[in-house]
DSSP file (Angstrom, degrees, kcal/mol; ACC not computed):
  #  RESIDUE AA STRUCTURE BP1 BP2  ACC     N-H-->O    O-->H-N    N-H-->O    O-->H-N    TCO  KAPPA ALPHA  PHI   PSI    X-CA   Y-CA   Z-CA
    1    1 A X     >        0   0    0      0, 0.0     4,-1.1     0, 0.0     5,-0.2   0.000 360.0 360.0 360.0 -42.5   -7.1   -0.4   -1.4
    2    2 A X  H >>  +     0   0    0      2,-0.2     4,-3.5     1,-0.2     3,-0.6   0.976 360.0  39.5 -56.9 -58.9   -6.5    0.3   -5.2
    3    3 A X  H 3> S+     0   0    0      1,-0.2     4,-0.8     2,-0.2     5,-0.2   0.977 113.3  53.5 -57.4 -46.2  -10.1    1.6   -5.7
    4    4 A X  H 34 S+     0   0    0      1,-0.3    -1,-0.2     2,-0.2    -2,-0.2   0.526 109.0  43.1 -63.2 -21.2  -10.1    3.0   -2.9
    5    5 A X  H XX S+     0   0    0     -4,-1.1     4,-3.7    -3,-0.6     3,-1.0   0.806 112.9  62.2 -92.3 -53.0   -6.8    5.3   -3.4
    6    6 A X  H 3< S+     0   0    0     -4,-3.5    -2,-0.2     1,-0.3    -3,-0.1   0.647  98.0  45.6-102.3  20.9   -8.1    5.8   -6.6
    7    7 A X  T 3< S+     0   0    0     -4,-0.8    -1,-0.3    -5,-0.1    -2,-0.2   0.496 114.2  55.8 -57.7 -26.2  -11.4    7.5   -5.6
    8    8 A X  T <4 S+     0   0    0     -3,-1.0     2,-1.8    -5,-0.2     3,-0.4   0.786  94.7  73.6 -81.1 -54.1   -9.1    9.6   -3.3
    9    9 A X     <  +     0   0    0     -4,-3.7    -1,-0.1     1,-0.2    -4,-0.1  -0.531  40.1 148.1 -99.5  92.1   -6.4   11.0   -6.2
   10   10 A X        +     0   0    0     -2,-1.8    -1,-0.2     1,-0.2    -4,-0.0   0.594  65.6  60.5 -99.9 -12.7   -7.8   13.3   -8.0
   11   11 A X  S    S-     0   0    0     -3,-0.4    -1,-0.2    51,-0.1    -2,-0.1   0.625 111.3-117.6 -68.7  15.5   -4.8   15.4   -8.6
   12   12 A X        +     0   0    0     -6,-0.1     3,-0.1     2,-0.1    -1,-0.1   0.826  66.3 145.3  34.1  52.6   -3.6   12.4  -10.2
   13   13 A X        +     0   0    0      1,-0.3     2,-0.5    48,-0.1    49,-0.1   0.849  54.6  48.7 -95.2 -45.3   -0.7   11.9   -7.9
   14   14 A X        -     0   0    0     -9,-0.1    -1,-0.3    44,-0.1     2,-0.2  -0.946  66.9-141.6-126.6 135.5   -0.4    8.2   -7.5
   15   15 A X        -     0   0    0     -2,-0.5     2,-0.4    -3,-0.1    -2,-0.0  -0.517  23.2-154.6 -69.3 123.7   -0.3    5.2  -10.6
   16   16 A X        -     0   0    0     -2,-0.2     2,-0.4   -10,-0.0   -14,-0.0  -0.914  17.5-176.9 -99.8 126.1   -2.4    2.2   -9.0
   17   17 A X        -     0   0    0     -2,-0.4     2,-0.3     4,-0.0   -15,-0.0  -0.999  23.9-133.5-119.0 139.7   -1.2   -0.8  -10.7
   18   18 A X        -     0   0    0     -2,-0.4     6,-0.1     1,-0.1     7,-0.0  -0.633  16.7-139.0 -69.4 145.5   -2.5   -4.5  -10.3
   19   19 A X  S    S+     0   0    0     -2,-0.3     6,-0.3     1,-0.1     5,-0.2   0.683  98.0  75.9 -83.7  -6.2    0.3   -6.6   -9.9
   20   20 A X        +     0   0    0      4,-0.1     4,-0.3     2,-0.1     5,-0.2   0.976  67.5 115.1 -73.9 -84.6   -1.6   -9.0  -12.2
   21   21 A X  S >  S-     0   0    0      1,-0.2     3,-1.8     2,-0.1     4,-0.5   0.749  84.2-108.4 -34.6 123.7   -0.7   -6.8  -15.1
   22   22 A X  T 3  S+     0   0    0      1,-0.2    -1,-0.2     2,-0.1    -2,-0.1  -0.339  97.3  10.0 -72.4 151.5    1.5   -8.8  -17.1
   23   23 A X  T 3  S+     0   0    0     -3,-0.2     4,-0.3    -4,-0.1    -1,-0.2   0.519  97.6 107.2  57.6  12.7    5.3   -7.5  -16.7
   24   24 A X  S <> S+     0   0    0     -3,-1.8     4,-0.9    -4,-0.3     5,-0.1   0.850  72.3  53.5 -54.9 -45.8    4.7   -5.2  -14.0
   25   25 A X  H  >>S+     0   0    0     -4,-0.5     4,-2.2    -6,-0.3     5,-1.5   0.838 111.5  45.4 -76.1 -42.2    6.1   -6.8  -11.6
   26   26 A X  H >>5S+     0   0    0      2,-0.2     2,-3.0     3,-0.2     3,-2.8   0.499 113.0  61.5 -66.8-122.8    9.8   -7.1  -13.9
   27   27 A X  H 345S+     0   0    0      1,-0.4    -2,-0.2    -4,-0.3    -1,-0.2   0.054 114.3  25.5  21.3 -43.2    9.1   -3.5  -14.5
   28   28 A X  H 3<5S-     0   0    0     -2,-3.0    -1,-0.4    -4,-0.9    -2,-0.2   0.864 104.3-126.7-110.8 -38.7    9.3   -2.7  -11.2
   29   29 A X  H <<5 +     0   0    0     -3,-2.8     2,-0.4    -4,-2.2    -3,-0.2   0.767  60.6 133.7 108.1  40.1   11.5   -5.4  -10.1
   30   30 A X     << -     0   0    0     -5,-1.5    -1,-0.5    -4,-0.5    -2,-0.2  -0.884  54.0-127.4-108.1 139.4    9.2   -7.0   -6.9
   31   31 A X     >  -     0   0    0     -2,-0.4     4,-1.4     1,-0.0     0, 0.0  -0.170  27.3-109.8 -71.6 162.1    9.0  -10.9   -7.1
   32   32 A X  H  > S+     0   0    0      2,-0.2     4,-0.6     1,-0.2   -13,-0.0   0.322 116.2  60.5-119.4   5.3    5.7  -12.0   -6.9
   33   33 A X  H  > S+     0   0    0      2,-0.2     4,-2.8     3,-0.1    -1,-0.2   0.718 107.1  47.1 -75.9 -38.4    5.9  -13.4   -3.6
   34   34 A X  H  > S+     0   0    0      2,-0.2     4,-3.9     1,-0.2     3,-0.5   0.996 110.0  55.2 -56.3 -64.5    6.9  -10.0   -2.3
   35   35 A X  H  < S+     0   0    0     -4,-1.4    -1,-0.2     1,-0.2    -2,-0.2   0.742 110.5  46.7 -20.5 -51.4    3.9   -8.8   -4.4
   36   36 A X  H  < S+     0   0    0     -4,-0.6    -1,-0.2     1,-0.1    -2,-0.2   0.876 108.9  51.5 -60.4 -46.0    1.9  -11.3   -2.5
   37   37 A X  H  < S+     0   0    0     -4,-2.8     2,-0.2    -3,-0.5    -2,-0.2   0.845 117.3   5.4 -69.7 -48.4    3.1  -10.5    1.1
   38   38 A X     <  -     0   0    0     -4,-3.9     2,-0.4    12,-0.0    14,-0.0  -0.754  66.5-102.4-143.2-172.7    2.5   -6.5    1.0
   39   39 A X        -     0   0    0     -2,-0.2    12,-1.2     2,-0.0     2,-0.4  -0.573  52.2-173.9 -81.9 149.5    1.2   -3.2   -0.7
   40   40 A X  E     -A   50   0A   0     -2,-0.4     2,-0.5    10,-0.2    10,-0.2  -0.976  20.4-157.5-149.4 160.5    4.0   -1.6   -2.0
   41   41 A X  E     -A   49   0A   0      8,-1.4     8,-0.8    -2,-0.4     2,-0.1  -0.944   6.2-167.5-151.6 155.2    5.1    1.5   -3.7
   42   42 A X        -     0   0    0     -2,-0.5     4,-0.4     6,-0.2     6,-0.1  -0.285  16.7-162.8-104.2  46.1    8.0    3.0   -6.0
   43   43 A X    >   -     0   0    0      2,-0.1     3,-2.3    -2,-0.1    -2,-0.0   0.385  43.2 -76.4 -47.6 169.6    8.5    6.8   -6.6
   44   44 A X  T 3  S+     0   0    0      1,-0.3    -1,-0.1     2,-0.1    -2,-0.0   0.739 124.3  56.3   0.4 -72.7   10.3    8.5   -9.1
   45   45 A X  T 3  S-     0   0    0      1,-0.2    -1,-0.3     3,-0.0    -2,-0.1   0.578 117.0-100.6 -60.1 -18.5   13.4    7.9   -7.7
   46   46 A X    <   +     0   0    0     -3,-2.3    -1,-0.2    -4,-0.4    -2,-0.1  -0.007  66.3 156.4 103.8 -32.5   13.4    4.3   -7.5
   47   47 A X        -     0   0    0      1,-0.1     2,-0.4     0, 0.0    -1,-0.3   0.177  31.4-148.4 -11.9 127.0   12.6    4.2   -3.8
   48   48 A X        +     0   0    0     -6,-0.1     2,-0.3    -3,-0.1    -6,-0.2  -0.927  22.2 169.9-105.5 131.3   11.1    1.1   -2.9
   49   49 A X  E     -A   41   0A   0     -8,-0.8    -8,-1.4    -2,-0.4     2,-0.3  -0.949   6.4-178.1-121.8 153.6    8.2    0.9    0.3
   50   50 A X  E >   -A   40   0A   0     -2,-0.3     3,-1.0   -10,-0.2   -10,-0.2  -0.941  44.6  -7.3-133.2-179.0    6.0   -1.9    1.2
   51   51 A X  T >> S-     0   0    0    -12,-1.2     4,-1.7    -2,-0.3     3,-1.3  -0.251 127.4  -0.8  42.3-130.9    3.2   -2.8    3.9
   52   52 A X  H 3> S+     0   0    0     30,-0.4     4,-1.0     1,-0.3    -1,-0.2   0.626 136.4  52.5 -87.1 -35.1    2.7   -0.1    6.4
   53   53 A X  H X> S+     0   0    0     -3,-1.0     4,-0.9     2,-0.2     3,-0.9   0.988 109.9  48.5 -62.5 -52.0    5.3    2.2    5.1
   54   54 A X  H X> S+     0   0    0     -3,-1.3     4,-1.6     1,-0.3     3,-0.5   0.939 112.1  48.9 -59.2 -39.7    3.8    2.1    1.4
   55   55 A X  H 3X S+     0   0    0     -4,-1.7     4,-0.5     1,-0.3    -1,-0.3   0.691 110.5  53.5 -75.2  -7.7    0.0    2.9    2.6
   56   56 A X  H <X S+     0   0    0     -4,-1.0     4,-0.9    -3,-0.9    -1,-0.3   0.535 111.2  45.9 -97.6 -21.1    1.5    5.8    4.7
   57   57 A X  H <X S+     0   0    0     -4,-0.9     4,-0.9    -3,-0.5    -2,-0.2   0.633 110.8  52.4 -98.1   9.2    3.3    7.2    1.5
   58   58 A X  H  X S+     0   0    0     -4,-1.6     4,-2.1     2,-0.1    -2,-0.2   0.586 108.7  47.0 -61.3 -40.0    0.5    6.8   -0.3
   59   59 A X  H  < S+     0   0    0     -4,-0.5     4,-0.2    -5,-0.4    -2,-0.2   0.775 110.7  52.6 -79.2 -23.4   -1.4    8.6    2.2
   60   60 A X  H >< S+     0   0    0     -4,-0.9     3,-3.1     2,-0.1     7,-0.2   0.946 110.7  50.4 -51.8 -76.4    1.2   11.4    2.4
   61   61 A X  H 3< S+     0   0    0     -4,-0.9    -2,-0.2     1,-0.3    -3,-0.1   0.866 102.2  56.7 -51.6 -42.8    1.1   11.8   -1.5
   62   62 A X  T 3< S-     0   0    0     -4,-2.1    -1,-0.3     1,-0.1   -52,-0.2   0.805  96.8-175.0 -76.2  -6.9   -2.6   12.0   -1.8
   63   63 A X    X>  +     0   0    0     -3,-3.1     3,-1.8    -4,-0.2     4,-1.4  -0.332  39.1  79.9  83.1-146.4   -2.5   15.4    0.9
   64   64 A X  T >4 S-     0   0    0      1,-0.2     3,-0.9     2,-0.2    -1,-0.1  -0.050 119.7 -19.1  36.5-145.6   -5.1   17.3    2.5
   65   65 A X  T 3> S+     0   0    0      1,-0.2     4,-0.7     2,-0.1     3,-0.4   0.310 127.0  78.9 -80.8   5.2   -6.6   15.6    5.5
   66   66 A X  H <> S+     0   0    0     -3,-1.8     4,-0.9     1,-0.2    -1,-0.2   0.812  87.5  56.6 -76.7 -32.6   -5.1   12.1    4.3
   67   67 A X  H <X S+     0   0    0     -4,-1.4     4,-1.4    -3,-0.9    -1,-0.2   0.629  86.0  76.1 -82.6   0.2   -1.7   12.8    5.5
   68   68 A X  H  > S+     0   0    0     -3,-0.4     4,-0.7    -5,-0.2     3,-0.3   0.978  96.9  50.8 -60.6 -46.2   -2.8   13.5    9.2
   69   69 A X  H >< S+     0   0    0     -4,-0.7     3,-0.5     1,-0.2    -2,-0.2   0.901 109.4  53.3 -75.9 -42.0   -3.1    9.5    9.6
   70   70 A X  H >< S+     0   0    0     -4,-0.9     3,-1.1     1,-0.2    -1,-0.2   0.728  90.4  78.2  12.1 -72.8    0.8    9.2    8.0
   71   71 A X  H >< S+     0   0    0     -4,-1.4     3,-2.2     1,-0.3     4,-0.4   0.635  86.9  54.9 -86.7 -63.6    2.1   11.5   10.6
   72   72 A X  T << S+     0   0    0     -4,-0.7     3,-0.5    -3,-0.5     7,-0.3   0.635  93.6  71.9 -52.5   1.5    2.1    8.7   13.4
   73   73 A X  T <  S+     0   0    0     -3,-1.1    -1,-0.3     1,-0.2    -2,-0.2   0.533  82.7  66.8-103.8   6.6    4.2    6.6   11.4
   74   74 A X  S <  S+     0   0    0     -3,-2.2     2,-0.6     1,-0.1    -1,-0.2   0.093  77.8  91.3 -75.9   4.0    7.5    8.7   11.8
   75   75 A X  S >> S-     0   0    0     -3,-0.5     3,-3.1    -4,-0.4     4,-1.6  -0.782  79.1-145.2-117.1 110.5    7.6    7.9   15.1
   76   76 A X  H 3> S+     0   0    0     -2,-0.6     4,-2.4     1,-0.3     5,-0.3   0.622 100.3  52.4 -32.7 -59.2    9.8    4.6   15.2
   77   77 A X  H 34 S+     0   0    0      1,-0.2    -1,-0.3     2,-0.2     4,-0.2   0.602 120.1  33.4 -61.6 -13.1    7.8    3.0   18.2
   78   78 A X  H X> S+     0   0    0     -3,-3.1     4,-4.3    -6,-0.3     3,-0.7   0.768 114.9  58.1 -55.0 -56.3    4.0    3.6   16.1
   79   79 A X  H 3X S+     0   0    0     -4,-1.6     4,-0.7    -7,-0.3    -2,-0.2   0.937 107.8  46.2 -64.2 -47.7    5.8    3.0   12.8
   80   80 A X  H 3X S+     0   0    0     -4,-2.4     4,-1.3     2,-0.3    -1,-0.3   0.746 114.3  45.6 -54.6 -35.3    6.8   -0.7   14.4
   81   81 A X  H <> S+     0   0    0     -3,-0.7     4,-2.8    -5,-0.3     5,-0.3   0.908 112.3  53.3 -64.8 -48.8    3.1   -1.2   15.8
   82   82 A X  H  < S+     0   0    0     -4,-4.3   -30,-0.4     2,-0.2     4,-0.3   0.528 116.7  44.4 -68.7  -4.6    1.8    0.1   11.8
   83   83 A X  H  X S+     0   0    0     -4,-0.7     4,-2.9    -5,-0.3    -1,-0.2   0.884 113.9  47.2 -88.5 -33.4    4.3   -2.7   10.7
   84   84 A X  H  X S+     0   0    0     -4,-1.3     4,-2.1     2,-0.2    -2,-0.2   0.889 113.0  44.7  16.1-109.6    3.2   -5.0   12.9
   85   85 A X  H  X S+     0   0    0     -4,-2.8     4,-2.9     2,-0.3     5,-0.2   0.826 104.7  64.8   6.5 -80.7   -0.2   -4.6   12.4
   86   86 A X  H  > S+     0   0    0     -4,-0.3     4,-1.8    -5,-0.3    -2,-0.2   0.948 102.8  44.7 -37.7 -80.5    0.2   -4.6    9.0
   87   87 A X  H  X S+     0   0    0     -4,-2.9     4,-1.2     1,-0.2    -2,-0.3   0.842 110.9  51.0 -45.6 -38.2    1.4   -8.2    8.7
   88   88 A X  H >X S+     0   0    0     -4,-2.1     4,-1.1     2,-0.2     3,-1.1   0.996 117.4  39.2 -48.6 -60.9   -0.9   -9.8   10.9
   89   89 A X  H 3< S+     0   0    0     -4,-2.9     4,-0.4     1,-0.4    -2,-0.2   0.538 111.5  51.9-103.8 -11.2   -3.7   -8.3    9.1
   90   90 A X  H 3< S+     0   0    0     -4,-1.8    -1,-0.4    -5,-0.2     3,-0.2   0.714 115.0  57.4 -86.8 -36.9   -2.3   -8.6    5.1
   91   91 A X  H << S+     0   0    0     -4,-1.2    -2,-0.3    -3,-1.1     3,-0.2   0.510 116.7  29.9 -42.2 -33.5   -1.9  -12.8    6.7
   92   92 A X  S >< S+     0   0    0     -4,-1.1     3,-2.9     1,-0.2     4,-0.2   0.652  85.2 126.0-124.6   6.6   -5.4  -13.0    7.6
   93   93 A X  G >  S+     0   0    0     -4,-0.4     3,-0.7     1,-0.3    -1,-0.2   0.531  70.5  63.7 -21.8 -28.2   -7.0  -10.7    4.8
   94   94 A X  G 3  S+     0   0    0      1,-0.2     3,-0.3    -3,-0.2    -1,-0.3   0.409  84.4  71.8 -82.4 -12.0   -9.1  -13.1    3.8
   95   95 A X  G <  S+     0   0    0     -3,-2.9     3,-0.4     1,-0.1    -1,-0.2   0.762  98.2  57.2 -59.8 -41.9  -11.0  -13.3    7.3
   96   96 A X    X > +     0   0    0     -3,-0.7     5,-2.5    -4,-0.2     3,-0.7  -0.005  54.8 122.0-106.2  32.9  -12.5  -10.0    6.4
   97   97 A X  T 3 5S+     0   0    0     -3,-0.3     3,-0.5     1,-0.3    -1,-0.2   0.857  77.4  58.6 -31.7 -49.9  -14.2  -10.7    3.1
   98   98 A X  T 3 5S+     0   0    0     -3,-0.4    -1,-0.3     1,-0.4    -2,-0.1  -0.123 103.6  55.2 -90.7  36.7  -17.8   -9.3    5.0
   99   99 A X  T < 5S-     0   0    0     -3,-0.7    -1,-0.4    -2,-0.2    -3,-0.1  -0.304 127.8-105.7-138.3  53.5  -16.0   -6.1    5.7
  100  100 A X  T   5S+     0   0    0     -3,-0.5     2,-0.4     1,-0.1    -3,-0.2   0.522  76.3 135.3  52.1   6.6  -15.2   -5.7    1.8
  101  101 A X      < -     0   0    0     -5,-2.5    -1,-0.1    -8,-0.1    -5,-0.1  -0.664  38.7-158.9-100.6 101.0  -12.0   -6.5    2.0
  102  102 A X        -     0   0    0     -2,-0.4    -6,-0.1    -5,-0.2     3,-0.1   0.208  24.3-121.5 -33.4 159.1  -10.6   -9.2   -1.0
  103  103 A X  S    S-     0   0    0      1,-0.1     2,-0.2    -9,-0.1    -9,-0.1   0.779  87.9  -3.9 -92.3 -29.1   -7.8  -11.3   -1.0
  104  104 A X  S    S-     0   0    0      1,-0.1    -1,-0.1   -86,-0.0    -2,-0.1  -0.768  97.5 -63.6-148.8-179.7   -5.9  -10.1   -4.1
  105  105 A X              0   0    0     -2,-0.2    -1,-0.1     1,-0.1    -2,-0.1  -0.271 360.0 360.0 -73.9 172.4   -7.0   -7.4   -6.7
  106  106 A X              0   0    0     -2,-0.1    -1,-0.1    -4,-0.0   -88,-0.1   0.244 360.0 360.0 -72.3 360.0   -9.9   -7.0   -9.2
């Protein structure tokens, strides 16, 4: 997801971090079980997101046609399927190695 975001942002809009970076994780203040469990992201403000929520502000923030797939995820019964969803499929990542997908970062 990290490469992939950061093929995407060329305005430079969103900081990819690994969570492997040492002291990132204090920095930011996510435990590293939490870390384990979802994507997350922090803005400016100190706003905290993870799993379905963070990849849909991330997909906001990068614009253009990226924020069309966001949209469904202000409506509470979708947003609950994208959370949904989201845990099941961050729990079995590692089933879909032959689709590119990794268990943790590079």
């Amino acid at each position: 997801m990290a490469r992939w975001v950061r093929r995407r942002d060329r305005a430079g809009r969103v900081l990819v971090v690994a969570n492997q970076k040492p002291g990132i994780l204090e920095r930011y203040g996510v435990t590293r079980e939490e870390a384990d469990r979802a994507a997350w992201t922090i803005d400016r403000s100190g706003k905290r997101l993870q799993g379905a929520a963070a990849i849909n502000r991330v997909l906001e923030e990068l614009g253009g046609g990226w924020s069309v797939p966001a949209a469904p995820y202000r409506l509470r019964p979708l947003a609950a399927l994208e959370e949904a969803f989201y845990r099941w499929f961050a729990s079995n990542r590692s089933r879909f190695h032959r689709f590119g997908v990794t268990p943790e970062c590079e």
